[in-house]
Each structure stands twice: as C-alpha cells, then as structure tokens.
MARVEX-160832 format. One record per residue: residue in three letters; residue number from 1; x negated, y negated, z of N, C-alpha, C in turn. Coordinates in steps of 0.05 Angstrom, whole numbers, plus 5000, padded with zeros to 4 digits. Layout:
BEGIN
drense=ala	doba=NUM	n.east=X	n.north=Y	n.up=Z	ca.east=X	ca.north=Y	ca.up=Z	c.east=X	c.north=Y	c.up=Z
...
//
This chain:
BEGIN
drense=unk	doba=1	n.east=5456	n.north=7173	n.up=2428	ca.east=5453	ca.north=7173	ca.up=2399	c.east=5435	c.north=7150	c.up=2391
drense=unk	doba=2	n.east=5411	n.north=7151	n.up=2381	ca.east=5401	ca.north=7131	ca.up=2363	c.east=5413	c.north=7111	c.up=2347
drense=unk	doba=3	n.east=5407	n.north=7089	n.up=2345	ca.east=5411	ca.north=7072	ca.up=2334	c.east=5403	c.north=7075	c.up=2293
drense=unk	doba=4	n.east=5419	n.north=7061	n.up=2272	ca.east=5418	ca.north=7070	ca.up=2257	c.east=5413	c.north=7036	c.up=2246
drense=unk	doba=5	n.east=5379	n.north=7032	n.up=2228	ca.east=5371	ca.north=7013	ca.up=2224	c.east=5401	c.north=6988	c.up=2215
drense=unk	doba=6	n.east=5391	n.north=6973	n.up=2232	ca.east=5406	ca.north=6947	ca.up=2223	c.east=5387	c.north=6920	c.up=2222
drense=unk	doba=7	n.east=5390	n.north=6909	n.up=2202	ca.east=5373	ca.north=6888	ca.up=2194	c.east=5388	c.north=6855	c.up=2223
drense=unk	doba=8	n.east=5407	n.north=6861	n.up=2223	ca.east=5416	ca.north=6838	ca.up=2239	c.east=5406	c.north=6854	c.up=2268
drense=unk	doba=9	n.east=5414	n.north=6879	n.up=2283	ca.east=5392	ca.north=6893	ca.up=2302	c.east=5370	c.north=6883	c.up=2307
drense=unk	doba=10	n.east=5351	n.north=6882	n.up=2285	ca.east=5327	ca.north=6874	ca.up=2288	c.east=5314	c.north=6858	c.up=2291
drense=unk	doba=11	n.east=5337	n.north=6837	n.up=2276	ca.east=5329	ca.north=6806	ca.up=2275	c.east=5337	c.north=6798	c.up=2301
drense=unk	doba=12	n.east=5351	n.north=6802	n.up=2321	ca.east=5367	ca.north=6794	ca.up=2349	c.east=5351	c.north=6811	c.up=2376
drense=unk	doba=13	n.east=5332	n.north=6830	n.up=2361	ca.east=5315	ca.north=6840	ca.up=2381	c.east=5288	c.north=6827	c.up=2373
drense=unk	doba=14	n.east=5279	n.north=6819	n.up=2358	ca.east=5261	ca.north=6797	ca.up=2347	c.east=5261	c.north=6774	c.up=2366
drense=unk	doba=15	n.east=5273	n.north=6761	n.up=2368	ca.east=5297	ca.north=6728	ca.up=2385	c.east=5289	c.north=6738	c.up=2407
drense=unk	doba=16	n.east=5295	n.north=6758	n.up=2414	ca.east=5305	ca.north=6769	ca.up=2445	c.east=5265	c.north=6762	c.up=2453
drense=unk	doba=17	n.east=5251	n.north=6781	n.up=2445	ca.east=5227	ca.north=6789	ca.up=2446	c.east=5206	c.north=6764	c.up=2445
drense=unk	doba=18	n.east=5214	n.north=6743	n.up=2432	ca.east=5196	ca.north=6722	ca.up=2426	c.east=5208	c.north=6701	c.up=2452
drense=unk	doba=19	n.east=5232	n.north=6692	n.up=2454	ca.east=5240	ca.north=6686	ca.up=2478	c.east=5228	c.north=6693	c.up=2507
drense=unk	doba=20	n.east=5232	n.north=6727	n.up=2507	ca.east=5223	ca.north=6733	ca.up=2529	c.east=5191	c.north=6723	c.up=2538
drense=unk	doba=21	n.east=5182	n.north=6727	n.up=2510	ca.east=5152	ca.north=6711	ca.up=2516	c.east=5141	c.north=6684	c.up=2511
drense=unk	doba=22	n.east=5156	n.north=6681	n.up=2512	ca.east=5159	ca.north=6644	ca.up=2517	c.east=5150	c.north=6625	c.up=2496
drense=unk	doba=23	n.east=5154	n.north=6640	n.up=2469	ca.east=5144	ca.north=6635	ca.up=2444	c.east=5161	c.north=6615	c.up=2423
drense=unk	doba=24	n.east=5162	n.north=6602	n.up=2412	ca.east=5183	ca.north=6588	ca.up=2399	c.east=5177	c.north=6587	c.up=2374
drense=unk	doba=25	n.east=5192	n.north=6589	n.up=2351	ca.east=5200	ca.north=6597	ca.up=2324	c.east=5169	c.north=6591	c.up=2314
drense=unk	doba=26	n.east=5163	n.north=6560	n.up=2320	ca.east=5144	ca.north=6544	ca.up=2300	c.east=5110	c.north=6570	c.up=2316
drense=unk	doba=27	n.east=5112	n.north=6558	n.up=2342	ca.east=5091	ca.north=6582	ca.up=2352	c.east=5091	c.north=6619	c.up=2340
drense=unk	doba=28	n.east=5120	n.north=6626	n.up=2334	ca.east=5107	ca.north=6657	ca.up=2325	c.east=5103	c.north=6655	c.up=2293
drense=unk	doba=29	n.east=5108	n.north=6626	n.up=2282	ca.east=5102	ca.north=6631	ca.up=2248	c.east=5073	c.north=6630	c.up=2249
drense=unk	doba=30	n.east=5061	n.north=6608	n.up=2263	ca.east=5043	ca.north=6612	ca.up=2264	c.east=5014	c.north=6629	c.up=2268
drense=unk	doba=31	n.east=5023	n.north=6650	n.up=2289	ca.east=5011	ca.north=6671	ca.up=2309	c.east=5019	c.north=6689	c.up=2279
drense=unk	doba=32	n.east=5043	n.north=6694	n.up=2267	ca.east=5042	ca.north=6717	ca.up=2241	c.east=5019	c.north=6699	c.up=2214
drense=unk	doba=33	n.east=5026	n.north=6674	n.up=2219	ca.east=5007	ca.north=6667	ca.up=2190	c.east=5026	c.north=6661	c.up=2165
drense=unk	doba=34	n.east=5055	n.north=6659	n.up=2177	ca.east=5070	ca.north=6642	ca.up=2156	c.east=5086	c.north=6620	c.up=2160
drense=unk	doba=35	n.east=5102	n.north=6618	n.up=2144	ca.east=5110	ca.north=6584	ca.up=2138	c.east=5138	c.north=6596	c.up=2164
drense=unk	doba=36	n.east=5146	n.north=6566	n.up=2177	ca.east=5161	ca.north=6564	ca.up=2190	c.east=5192	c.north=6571	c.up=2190
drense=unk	doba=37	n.east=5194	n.north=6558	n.up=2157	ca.east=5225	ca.north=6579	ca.up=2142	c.east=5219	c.north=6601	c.up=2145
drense=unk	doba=38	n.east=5203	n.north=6622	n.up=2142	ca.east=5207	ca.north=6650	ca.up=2133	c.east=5219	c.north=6660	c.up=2161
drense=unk	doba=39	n.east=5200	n.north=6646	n.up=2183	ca.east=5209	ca.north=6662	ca.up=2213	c.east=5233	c.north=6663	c.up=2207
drense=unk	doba=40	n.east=5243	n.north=6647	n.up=2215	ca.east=5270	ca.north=6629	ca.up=2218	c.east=5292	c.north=6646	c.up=2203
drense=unk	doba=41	n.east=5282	n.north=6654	n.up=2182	ca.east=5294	ca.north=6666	ca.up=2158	c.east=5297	c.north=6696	c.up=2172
drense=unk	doba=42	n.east=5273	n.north=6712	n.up=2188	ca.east=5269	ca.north=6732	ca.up=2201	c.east=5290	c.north=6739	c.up=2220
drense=unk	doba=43	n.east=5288	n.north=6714	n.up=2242	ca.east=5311	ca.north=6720	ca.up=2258	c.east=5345	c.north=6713	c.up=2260
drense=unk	doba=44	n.east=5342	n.north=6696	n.up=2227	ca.east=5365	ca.north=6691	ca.up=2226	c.east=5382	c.north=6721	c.up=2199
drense=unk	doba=45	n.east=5373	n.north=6741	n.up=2199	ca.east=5380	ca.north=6761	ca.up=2176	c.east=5371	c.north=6757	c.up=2147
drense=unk	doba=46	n.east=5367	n.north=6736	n.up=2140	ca.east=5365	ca.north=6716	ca.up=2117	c.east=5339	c.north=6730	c.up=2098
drense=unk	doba=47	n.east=5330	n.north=6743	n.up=2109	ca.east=5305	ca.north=6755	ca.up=2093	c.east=5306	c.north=6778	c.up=2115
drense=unk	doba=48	n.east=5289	n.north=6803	n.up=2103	ca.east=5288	ca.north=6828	ca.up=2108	c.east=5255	c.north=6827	c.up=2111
drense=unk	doba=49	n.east=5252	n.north=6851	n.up=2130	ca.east=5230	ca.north=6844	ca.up=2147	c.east=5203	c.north=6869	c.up=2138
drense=unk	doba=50	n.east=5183	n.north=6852	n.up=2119	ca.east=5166	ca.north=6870	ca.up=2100	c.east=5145	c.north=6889	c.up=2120
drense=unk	doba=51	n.east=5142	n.north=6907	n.up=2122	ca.east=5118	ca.north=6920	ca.up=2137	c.east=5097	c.north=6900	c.up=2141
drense=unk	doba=52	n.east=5084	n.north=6886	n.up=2127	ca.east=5067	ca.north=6866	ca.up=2136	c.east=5073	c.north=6853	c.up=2160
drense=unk	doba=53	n.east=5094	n.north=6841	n.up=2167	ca.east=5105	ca.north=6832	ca.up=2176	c.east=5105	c.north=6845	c.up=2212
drense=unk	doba=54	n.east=5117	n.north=6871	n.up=2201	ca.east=5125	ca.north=6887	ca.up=2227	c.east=5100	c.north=6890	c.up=2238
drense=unk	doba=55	n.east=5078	n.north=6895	n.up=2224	ca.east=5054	ca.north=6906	ca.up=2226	c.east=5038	c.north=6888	c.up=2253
drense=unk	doba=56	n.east=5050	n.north=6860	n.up=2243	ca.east=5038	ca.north=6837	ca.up=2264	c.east=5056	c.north=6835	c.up=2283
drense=unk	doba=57	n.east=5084	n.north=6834	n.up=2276	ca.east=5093	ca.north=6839	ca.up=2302	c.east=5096	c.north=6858	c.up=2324
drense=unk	doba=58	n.east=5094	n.north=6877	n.up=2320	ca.east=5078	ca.north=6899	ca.up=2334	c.east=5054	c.north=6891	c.up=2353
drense=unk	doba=59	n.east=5033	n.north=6876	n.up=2334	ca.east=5015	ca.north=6878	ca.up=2349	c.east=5017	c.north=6850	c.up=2367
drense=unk	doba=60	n.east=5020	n.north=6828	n.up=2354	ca.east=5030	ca.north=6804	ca.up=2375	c.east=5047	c.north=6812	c.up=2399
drense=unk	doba=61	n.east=5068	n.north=6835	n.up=2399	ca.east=5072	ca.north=6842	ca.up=2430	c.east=5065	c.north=6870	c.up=2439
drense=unk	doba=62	n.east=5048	n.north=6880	n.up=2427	ca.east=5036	ca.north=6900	ca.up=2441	c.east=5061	c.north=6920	c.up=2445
drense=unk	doba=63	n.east=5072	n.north=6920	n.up=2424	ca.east=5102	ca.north=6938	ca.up=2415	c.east=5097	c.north=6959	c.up=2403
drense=unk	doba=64	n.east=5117	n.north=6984	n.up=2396	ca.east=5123	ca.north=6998	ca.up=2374	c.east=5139	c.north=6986	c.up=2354
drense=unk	doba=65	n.east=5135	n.north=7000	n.up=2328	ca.east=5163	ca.north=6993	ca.up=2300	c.east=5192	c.north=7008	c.up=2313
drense=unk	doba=66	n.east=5185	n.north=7027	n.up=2336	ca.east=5208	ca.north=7035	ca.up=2349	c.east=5227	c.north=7017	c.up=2360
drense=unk	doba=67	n.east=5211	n.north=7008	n.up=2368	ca.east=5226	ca.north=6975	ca.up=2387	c.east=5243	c.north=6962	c.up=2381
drense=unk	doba=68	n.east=5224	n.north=6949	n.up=2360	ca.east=5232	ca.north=6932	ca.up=2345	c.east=5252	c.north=6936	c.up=2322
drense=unk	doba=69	n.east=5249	n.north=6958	n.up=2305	ca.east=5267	ca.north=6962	ca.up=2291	c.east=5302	c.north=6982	c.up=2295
drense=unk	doba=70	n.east=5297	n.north=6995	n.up=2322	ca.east=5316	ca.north=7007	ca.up=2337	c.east=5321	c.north=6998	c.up=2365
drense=unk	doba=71	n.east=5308	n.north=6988	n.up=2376	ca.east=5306	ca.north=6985	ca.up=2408	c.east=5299	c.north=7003	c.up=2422
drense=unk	doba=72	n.east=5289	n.north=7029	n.up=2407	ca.east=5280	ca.north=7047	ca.up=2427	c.east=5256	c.north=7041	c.up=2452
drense=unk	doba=73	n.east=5255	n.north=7040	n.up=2468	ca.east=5228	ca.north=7035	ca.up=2487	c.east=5214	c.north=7054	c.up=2495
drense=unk	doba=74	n.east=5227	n.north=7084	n.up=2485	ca.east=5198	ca.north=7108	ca.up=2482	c.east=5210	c.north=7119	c.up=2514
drense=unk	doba=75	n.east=5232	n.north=7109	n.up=2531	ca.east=5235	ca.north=7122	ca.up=2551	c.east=5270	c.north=7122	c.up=2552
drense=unk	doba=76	n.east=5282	n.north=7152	n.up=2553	ca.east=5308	ca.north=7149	ca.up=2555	c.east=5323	c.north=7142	c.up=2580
drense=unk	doba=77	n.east=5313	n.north=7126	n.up=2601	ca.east=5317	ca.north=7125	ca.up=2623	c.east=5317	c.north=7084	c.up=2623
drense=unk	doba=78	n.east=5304	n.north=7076	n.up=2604	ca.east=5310	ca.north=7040	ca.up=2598	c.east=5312	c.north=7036	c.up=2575
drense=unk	doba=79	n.east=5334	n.north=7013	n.up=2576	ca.east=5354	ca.north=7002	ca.up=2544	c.east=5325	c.north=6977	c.up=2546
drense=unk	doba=80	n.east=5348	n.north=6971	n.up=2526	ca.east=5331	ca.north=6945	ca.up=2507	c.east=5333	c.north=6927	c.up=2522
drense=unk	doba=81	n.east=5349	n.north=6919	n.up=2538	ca.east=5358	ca.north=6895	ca.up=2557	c.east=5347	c.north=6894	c.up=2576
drense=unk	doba=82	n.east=5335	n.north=6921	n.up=2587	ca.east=5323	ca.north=6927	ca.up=2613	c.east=5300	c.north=6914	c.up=2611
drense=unk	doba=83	n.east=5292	n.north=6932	n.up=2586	ca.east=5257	ca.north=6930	ca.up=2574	c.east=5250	c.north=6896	c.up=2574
drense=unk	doba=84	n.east=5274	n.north=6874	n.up=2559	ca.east=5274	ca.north=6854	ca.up=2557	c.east=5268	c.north=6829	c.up=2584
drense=unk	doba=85	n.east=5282	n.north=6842	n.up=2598	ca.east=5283	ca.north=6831	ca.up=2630	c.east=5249	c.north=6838	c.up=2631
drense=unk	doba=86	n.east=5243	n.north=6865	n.up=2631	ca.east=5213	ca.north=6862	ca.up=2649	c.east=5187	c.north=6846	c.up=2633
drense=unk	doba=87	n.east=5193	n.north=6845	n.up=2608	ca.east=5180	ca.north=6834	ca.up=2595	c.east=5172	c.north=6799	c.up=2605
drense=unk	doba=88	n.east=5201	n.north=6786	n.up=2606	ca.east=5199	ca.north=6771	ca.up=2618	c.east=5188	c.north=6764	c.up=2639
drense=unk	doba=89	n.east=5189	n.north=6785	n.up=2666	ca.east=5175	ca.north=6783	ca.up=2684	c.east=5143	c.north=6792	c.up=2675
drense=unk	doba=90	n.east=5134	n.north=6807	n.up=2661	ca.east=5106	ca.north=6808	ca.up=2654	c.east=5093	c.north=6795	c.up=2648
drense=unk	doba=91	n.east=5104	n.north=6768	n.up=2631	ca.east=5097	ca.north=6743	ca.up=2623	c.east=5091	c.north=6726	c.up=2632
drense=unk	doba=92	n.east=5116	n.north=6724	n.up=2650	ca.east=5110	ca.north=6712	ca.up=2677	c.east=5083	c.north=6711	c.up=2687
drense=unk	doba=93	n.east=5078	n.north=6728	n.up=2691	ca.east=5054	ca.north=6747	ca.up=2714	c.east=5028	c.north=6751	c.up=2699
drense=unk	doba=94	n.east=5033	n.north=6738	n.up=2663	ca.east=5005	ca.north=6746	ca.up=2651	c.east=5003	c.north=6770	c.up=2654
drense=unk	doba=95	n.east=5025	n.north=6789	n.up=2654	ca.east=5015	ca.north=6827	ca.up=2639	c.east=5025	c.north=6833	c.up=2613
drense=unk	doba=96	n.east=5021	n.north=6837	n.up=2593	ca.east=5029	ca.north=6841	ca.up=2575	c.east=5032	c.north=6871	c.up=2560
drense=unk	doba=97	n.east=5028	n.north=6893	n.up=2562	ca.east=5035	ca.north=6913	ca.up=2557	c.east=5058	c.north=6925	c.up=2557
drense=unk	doba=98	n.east=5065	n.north=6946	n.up=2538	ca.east=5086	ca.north=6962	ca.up=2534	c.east=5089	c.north=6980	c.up=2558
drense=unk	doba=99	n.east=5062	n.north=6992	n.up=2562	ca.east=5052	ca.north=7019	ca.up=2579	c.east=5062	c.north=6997	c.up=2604
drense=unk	doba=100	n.east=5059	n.north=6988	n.up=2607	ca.east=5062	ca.north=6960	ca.up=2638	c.east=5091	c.north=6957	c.up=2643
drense=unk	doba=101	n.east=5102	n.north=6951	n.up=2619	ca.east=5133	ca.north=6943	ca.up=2626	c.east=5149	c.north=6972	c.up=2627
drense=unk	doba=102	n.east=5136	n.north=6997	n.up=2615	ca.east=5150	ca.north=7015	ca.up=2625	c.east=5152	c.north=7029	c.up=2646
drense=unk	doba=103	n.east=5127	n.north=7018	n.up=2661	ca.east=5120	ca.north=7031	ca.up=2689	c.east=5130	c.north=7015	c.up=2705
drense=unk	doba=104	n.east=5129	n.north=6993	n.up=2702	ca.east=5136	ca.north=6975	ca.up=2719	c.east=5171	c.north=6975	c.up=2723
drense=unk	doba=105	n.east=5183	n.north=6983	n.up=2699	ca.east=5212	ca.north=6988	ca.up=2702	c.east=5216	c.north=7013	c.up=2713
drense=unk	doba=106	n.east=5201	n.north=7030	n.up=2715	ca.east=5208	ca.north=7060	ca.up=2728	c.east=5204	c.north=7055	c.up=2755
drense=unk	doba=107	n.east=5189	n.north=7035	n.up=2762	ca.east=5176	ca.north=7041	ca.up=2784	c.east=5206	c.north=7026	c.up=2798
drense=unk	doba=108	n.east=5210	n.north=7005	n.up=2792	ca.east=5245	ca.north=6982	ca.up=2805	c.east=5267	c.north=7004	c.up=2802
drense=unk	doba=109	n.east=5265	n.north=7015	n.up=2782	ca.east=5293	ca.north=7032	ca.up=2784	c.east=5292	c.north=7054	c.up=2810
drense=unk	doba=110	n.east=5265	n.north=7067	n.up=2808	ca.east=5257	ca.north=7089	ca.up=2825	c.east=5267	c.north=7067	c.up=2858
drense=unk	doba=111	n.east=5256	n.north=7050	n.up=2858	ca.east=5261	ca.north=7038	ca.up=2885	c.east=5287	c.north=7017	c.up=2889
drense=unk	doba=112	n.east=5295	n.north=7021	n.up=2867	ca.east=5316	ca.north=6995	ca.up=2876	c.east=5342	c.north=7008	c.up=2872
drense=unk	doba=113	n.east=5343	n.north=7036	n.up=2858	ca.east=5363	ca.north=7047	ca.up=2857	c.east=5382	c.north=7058	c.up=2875
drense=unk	doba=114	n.east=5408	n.north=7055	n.up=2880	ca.east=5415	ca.north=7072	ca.up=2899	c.east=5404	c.north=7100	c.up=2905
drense=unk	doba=115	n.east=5404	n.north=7113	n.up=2921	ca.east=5396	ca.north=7140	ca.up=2933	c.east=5417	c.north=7155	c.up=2931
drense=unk	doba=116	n.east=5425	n.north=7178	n.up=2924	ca.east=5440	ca.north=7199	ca.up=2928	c.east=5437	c.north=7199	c.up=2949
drense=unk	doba=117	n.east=5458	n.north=7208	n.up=2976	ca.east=5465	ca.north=7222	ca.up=2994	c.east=5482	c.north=7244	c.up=2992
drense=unk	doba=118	n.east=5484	n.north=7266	n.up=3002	ca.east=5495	ca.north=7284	ca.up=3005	c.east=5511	c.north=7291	c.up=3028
drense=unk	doba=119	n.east=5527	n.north=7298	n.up=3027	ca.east=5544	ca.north=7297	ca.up=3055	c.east=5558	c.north=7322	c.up=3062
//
C-alpha cells in the first residue's frame, strides 16, 4: 500500500537523504539558497515544504518528488532504507544517481540474496 503524504514522512526522509550524503543543515541551506532556520525548520516539521523547494531538492540529489515526498524509489522490490544504505555507499564512491543506486541495489540483492533451492 502506498504511503499517504505526511509532512513529518518527509521531513525524516529529507534528514535521512542529506545525511546519507554527507551534507549538513548549514551546507544544504545553502546548496537550496536559503537561510539556515528555514532548513532546520524543513526537517524539523516546523514549516511545510513549498514546491520551490522540492523542486531543488530533487535536483540536489538527483531524486524524484516520489522519494521524497512518499519514499517511493520507483522499484517495488527496494524500501526507503535500502535505497538510503546505497546511497550512502554511492557517495562514498562519488556516484551519484538515482538510476545508479537502483541498479546497484538490484544488482546486491540479485547476488547476495539467498537462492531458492528446491528439493
């Protein structure tokens, strides 16, 4: 079942996402082009999050408004937590893509997953 917009959702997948990329409050006000309270204000629920807004954050991680505003990652086979982990490792590694961290998670599950046997 989909997720059904939640403003605190979004603000804690916001946190999650800026973290993962090794970004800190004062660095993503700046990268959006506003004052340091507003972030702050962003990931703390405290203000509601204007399309302008989403518009850059989107593109600062090379995201959907899916993502971000539901957690969807466009593949029903990785959660938000998953997505979050590879991200981190992409960062790591200097890759930054959506298309990257979803392949790159299909590709670990495909190989790291247990195997069915049949017996």
């Amino acid at each position: 079942m989909k997720e059904i917009y939640s403003q605190s959702g979004t603000a804690k997948r916001l946190q999650l996402l800026r973290k993962a990329k090794g970004f800190t409050q004062k660095q993503m006000s700046e990268l959006m082009e506003i004052s340091c309270s507003l972030y702050v204000k962003l990931e703390n629920t405290n203000s509601g999050l204007r399309i302008k807004h989403l518009a850059k954050i989107c593109s600062l991680f090379n995201t959907t408004s899916d993502l971000i505003l539901f957690g969807n990652t466009g593949d029903e086979n990785i959660n938000f937590a998953e997505y979050i982990k590879c991200v981190e490792m992409l960062s790591a590694n200097g890759l930054e893509s959506m298309e990257e961290s979803i392949r790159l998670m299909k590709k670990m599950k495909s190989t790291y997953s247990p195997k069915l046997v049949k017996e």
